[in-house]
C-alpha positions as CSV (number, residue, x, y, z in Angstrom):
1,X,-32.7,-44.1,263.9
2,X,-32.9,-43.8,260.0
3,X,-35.9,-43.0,258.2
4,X,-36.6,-41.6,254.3
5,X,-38.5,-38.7,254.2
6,X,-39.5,-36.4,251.2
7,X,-38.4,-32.2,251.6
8,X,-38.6,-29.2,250.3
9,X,-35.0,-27.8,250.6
10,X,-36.3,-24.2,249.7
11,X,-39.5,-22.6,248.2
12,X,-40.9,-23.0,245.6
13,X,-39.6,-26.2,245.3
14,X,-40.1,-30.0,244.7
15,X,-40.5,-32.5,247.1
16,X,-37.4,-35.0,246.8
17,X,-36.9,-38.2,249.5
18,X,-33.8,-38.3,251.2
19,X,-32.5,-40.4,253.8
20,X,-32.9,-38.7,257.7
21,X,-32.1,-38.8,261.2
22,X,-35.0,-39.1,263.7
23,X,-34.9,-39.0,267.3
24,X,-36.3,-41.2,269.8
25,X,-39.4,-40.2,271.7
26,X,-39.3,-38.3,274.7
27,X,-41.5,-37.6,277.9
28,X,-45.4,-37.2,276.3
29,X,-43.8,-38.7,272.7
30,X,-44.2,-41.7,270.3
31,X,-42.1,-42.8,267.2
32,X,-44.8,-44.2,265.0
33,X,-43.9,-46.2,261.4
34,X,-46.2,-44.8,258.8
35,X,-48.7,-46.8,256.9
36,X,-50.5,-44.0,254.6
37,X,-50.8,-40.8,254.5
38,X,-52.7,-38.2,252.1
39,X,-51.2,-35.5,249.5
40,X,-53.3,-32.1,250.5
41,X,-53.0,-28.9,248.6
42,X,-51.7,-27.4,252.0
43,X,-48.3,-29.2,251.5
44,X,-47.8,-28.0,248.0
45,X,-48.8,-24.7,249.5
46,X,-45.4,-25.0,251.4
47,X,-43.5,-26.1,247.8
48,X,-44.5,-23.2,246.0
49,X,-43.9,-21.2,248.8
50,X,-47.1,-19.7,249.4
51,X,-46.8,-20.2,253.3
52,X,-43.9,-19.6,254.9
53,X,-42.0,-22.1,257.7
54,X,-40.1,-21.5,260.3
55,X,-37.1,-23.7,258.8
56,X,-35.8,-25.6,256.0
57,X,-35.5,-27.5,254.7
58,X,-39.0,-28.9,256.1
59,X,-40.3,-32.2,255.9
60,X,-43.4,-32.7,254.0
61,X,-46.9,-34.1,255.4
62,X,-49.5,-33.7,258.0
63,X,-52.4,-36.4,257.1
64,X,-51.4,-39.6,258.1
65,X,-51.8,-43.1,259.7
66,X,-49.6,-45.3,261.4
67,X,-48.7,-47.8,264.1
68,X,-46.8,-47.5,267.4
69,X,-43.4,-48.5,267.5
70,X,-41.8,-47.0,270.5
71,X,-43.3,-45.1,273.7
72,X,-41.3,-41.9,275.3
73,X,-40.5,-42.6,279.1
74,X,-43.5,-41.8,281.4
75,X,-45.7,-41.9,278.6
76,X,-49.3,-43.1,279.2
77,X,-52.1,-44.0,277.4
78,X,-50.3,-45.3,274.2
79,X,-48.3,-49.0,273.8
80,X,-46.3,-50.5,271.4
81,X,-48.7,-51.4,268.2
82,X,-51.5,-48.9,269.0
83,X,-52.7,-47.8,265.3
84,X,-52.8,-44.5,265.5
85,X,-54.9,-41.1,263.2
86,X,-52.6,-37.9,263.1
87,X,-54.4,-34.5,263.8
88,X,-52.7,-31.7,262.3
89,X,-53.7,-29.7,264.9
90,X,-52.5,-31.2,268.2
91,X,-54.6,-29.6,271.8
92,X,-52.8,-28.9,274.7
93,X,-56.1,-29.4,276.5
94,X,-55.4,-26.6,278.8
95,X,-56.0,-23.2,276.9
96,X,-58.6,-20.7,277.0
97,X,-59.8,-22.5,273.4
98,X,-59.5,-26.2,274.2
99,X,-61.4,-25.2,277.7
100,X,-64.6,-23.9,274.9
101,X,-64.6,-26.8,273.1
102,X,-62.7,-25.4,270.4
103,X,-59.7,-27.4,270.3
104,X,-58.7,-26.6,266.3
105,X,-58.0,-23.1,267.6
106,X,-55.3,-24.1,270.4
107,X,-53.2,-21.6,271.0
108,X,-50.3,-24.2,270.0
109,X,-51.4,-23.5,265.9
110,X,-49.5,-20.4,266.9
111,X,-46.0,-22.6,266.2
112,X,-47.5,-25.0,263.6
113,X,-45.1,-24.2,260.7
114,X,-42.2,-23.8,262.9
115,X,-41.1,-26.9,262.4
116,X,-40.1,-27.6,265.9
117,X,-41.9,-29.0,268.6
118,X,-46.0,-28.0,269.6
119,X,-45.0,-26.8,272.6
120,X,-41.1,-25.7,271.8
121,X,-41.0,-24.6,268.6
122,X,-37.3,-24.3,268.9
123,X,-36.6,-27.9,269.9
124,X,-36.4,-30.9,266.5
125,X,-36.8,-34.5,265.8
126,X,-35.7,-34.3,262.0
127,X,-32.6,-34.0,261.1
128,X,-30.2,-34.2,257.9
129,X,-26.4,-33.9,257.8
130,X,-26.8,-32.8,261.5
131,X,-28.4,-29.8,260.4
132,X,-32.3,-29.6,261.9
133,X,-35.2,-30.0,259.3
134,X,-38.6,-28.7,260.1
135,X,-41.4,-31.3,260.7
136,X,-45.0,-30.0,259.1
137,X,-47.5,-29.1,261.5
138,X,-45.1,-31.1,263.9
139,X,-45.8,-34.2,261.7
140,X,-44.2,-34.6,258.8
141,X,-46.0,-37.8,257.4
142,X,-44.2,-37.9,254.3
143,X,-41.7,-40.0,255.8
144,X,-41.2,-43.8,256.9
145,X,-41.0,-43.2,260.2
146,X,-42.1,-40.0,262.6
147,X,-41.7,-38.9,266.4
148,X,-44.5,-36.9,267.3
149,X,-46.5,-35.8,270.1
150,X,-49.0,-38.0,271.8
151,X,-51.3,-34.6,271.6
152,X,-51.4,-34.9,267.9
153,X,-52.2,-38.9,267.7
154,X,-55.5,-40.9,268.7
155,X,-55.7,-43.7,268.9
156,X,-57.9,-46.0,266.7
157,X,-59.4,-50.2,266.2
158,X,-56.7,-52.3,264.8
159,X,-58.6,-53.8,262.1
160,X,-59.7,-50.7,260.7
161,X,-57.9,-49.7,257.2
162,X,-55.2,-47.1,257.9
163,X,-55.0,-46.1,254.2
164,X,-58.0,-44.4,254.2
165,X,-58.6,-43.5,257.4
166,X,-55.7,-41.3,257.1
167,X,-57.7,-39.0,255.3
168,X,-59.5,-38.0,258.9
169,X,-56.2,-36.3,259.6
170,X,-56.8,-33.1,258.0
171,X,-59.1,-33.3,254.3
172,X,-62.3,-35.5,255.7
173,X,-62.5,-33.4,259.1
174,X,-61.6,-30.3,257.2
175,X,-64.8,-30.1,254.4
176,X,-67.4,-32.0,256.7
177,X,-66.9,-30.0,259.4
178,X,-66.9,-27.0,256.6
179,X,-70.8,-27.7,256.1
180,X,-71.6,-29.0,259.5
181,X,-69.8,-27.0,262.2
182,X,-69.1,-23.7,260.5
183,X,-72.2,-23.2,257.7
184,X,-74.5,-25.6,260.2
185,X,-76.3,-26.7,257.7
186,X,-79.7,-28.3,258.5
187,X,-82.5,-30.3,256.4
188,X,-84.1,-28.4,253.3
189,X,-81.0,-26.0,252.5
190,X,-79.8,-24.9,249.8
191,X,-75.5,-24.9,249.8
192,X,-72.6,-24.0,247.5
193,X,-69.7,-26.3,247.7
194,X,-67.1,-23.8,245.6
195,X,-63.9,-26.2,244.4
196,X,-64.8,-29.9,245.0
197,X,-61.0,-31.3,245.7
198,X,-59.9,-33.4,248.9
199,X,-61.3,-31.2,251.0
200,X,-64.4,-30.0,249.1
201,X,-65.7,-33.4,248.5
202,X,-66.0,-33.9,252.0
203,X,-68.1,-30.5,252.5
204,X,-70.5,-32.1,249.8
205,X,-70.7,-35.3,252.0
206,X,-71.3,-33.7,255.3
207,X,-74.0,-31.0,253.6
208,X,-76.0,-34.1,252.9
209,X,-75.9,-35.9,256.2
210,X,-76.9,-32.6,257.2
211,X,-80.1,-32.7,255.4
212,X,-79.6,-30.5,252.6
213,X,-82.4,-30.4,249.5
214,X,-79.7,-29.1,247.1
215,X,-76.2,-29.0,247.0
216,X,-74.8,-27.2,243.9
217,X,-70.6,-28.1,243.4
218,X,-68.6,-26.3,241.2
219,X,-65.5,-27.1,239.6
220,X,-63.9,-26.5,236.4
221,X,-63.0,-29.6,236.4
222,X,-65.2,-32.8,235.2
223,X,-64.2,-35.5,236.7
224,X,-64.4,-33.9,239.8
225,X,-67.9,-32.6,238.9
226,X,-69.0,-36.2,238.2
227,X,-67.7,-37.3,241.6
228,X,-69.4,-34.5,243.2
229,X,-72.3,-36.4,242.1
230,X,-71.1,-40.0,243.2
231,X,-70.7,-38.0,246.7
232,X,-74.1,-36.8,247.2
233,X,-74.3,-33.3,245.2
234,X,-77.6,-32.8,243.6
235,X,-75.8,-30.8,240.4
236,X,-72.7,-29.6,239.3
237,X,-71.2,-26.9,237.3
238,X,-68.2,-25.0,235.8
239,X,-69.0,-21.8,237.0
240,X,-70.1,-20.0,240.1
241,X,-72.2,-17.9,238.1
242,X,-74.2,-21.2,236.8
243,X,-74.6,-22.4,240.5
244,X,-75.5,-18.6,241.5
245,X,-78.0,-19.0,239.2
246,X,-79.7,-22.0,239.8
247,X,-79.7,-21.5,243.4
248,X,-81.8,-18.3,243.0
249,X,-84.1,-20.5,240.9
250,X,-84.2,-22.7,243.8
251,X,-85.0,-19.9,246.9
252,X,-87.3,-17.5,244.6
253,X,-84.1,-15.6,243.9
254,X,-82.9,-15.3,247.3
255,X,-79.8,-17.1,246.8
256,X,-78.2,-20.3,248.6
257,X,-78.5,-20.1,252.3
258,X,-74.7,-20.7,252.6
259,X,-71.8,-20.9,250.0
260,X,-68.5,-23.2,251.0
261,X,-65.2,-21.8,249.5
262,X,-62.8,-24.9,249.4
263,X,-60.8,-23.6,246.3
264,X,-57.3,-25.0,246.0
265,X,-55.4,-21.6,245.8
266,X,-58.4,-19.1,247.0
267,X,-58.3,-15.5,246.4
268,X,-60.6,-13.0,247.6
269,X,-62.3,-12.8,244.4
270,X,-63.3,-16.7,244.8
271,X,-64.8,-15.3,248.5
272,X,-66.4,-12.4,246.8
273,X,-68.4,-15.0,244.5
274,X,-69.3,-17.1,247.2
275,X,-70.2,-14.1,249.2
276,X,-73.1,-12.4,246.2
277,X,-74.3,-16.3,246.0
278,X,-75.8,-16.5,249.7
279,X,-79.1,-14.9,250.2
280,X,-80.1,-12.3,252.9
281,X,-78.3,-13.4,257.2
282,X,-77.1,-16.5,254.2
283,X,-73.4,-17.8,255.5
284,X,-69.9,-17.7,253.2
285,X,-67.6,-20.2,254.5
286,X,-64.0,-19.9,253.9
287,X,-62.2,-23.1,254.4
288,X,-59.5,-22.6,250.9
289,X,-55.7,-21.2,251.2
290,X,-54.1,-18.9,249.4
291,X,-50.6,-16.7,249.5
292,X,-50.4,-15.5,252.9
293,X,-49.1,-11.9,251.5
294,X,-52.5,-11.9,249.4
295,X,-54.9,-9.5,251.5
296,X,-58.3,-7.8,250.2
297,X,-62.3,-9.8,249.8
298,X,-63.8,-7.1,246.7
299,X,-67.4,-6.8,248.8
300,X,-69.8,-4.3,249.8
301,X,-69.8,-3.4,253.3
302,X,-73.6,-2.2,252.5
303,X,-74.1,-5.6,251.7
304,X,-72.3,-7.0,254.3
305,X,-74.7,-5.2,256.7
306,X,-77.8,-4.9,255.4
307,X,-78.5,-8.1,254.1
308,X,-77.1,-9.4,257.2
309,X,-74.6,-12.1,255.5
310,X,-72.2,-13.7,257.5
311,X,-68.2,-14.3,256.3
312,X,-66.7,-17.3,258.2
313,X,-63.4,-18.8,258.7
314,X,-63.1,-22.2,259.0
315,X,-59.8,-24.1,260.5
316,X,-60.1,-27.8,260.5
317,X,-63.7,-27.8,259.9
318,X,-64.2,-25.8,263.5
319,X,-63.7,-29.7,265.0
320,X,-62.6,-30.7,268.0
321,X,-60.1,-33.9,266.5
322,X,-59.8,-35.8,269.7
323,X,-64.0,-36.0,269.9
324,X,-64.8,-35.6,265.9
325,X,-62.3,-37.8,264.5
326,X,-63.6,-41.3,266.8
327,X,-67.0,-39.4,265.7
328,X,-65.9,-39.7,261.6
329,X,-64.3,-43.0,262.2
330,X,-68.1,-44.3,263.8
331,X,-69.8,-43.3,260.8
332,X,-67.7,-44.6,258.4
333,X,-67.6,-47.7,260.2
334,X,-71.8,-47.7,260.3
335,X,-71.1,-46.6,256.3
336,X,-72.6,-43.7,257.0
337,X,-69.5,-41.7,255.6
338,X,-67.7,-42.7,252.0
339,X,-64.1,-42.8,253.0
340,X,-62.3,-45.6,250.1
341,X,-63.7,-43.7,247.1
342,X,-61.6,-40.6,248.3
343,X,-58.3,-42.1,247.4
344,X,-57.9,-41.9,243.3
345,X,-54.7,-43.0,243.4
346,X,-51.9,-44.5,245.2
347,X,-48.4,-44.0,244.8
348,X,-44.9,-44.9,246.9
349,X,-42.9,-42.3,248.7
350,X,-40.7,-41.6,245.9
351,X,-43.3,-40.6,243.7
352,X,-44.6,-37.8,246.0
353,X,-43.5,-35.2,243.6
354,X,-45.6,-37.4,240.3
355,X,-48.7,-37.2,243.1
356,X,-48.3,-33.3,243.5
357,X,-48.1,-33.3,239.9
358,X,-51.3,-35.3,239.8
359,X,-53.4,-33.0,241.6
360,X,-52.2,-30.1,239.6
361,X,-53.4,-31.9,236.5
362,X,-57.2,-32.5,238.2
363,X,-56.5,-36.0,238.2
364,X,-57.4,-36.8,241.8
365,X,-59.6,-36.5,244.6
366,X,-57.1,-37.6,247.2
367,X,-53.5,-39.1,246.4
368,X,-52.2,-41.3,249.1
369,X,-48.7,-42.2,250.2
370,X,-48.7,-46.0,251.3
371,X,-45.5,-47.2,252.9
């Protein structure tokens, strides 16, 4: 079938809709017709080149919503009309990691910018002019219609809103689990939320369910220090070095008990910050992207050891998607989780390059595409 899609024909580059080829779904497969799906920093990561991909040109997108409209042969467990949540990390179930629980590590990440196929990274849905065009994260949401496979999709209630419960696909599940699952955050803490973005935001939100006493986010930028606060931080500030401040002020100079980096573009010197901010066995959790050529953090091993501070990596929140995202859509549905105040703005898919612009400028939380 036909579908429009927006991609990147080389890096850096702009996003640009053209019209595509899809294939039909095959064995474990489903075509789904997009409803919504959200603009994250990680796709203009690919546009300015800052990660490389297996092929272009690559189709954009890999947090998104959408409904069933055709099931691969022997293909269980999904139906015509099923509304559906993308994971941007799909499980195979099988590996050492999905075994432990830790699903978001699957050893199928390994060939998630190939474009092709999680398990064949040399085999394509996308194409244009016959020539094969890369699918993010096996995704690609930025387009009308997607074939993907039935590892990345779960399923979801039908009367639930799809345009922002797209967000669950990568941003939401991303910063919660950020604060909850990687800095396990617990009642009375003090916590950093560094960068307070699409994916930041969310670390606010689940440092609060968690029980934090003060959560300090920082952000050059005001409006997204004022919806810090909408989104349950206790201050806000331009700097790190006001939050490192304050914090010590708060722990009888100590320092935070754990620091979140969720920086659009992070370099080591944003980790370094976070890292002098936490106080003594006090967790740094690195959840922000930069250039993948970028290598060196500027701290002191002696630090590092004899205070006993902890560096962590965070992919996808350290979540499990096939348990945590039904878990996310629960407490949103209880209102236990802000969801609609995410989405600033809404545009079409021909203004994908405007919403990338958008978030350049600091004007959004969360852009969403809505078909």
């Amino acid at each position: 079938m036909k579908t429009r899609g927006a991609i990147i024909r080389s890096t850096p580059g702009r996003y640009e809709v053209v019209e595509l080829d899809l294939d039909a779904p095959r064995r474990d497969e489903i075509t789904v017709k997009m409803v919504a799906s959200g603009m994250c920093h990680s796709d203009d990561h690919i546009a300015q080149g800052d990660h490389a991909v297996g092929v272009y040109p690559i189709c954009g997108g890999h947090e998104g919503a959408g409904i069933v409209v055709e099931v691969g042969p022997e293909t269980t467990g999904f139906a015509e009309g099923d509304h559906v949540i993308f994971s941007f990390v799909s499980g195979c179930g099988r590996c050492r990691w999905c075994a432990k629980g830790l699903q978001n590590l699957c050893d199928r990440g390994a060939a998630i910018m190939t474009g092709g196929r999680p398990d064949d990274p040399n085999s394509y849905r996308l194409s244009l002019d016959g020539q094969p065009v890369a699918q993010t994260c096996g995704l690609s949401t930025f387009s009308e219609y997607t074939t993907v496979s039935v590892d990345s999709a779960i399923k979801v209630d039908k009367d639930l809103p799809l345009e922002t419960l797209c967000l669950l696909g990568c941003g939401v599940g991303t910063g919660w689990g950020a604060a909850v699952n990687s800095a396990q955050v617990y009642p009375g803490q003090t916590v950093i939320v560094m960068g307070v973005g699409g994916i930041g935001i969310n670390a606010v939100q689940g440092a609060a369910h968690a029980g934090a006493a003060h959560i300090l986010a920082v952000d050059p930028v005001a409006f997204k220090r004022e919806s810090a606060l909408k989104f349950g931080a206790t201050q806000a500030f331009s700097t790190m070095e006001e939050a490192t401040e304050v914090a010590r002020s708060l722990t009888n100079g100590q320092g935070a008990d754990a620091a979140i980096v969720t920086v659009g573009v992070t370099t080591g010197d944003h980790i370094a910050q976070a890292f002098s901010a936490i106080r003594k066995a006090g967790v740094c959790v690195v959840t922000g992207l930069g250039k993948m050529t970028d290598v060196g953090i500027p701290i002191s091993p002696m630090e590092l050891t004899l205070y006993q501070k902890r560096l962590q990596g965070s992919l996808f929140g350290a979540s499990a998607p096939s348990a945590d995202i039904p878990w996310l859509v629960d407490l949103y549905t209880s209102g236990k989780l802000e969801l609609d105040g995410l989405v600033t703005t809404t545009y079409t898919l021909d203004e994908v390059a405007l919403g990338f612009d958008d978030m350049h400028a600091g004007r959004n939380l969360r852009g969403v595409i809505v078909f």
